[in-house]
C-alpha positions in Angstrom: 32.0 68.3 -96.7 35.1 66.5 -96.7 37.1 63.9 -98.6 38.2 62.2 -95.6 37.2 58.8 -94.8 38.7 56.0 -93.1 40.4 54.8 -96.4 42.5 58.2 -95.7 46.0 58.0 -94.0 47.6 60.9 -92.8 51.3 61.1 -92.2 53.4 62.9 -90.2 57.0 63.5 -90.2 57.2 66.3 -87.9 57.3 67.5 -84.6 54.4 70.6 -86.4 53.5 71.5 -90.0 55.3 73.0 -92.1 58.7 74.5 -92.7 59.0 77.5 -90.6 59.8 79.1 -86.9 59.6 75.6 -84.3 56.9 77.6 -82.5 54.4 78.2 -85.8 55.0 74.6 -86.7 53.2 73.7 -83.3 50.6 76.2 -83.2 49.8 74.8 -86.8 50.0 71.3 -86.7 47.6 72.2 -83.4 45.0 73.7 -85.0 44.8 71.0 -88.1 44.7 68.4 -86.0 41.6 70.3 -83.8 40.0 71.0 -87.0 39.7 66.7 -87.4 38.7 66.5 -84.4 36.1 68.9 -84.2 34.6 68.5 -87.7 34.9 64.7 -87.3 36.9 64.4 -90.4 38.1 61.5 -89.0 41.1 59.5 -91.0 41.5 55.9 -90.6 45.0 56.1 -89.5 47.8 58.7 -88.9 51.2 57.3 -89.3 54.1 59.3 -86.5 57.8 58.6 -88.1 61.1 60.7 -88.0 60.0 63.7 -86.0 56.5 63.5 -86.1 56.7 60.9 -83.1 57.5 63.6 -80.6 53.8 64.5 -81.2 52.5 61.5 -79.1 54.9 61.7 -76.0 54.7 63.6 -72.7 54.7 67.3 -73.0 53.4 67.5 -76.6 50.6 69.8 -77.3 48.8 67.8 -79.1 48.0 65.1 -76.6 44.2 66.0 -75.9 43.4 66.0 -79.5 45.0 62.7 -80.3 43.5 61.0 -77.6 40.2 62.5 -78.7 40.6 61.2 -82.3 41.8 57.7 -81.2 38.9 57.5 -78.8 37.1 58.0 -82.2 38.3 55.3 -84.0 41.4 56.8 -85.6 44.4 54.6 -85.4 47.5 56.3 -84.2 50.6 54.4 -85.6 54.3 55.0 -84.2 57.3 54.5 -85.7 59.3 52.1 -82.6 62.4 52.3 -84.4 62.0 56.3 -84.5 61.3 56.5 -80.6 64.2 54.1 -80.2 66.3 56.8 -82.0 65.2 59.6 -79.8 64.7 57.7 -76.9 61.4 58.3 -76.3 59.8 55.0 -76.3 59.0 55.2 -72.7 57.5 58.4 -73.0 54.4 57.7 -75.3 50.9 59.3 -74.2 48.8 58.1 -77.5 48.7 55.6 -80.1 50.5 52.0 -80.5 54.1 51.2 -81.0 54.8 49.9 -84.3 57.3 49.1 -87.4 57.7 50.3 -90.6 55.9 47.0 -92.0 52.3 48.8 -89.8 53.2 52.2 -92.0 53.6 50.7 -94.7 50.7 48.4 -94.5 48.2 51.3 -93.5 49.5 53.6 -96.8 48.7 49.8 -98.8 45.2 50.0 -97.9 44.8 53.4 -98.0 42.6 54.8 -100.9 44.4 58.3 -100.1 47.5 59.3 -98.7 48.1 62.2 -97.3 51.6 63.7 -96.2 51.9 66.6 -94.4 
């Protein structure tokens, strides 16, 4: 069904999907990551820099579902230098603090990369 394995990294850079209304990115970046979830198209990794770290902190809407996909093997990557930035290191929910050199070692072994 699905091209997706655990050679797949998926990265994002946003706090939703997409370039559009703040409220539409959320509600779509929601329902792709459910979809995973749901359909077990389960990536070996997705990578959280620039923006997209605001996805794993306290009061994100997408904290059920990422806890749902790491509890499934999926390995939730932060950027640290990124929630240094925004100050939000002490407010992570999901996932494991990490540098660039993790990011760029998961994309490295990563038979497909994809940015969204």
């Amino acid at each position: 069904m699905s091209d997706f394995n655990s050679d797949t990294v998926i990265l994002i850079t946003r706090n939703g999907m997409g370039d559009a209304d703040p409220a539409l990115q959320q509600k779509l970046i929601g329902i792709y990551l459910s979809l995973l979830d749901q359909n077990n198209l389960l990536p070996g990794a997705i990578c959280f820099y620039t923006e997209g770290v605001k996805l794993v902190v306290e009061g994100s809407p997408v904290l059920q579902t990422l806890t749902s996909l790491e509890k499934k093997g999926v390995h939730l990557l932060i950027c640290s230098t990124c929630l240094d930035y925004f100050q939000l290191a002490d407010k992570v929910q999901v996932g494991i603090k990490g540098g660039m050199t993790d990011i760029l070692e998961a994309q490295r072994r990563a038979s497909k990369v994809i940015s969204i």
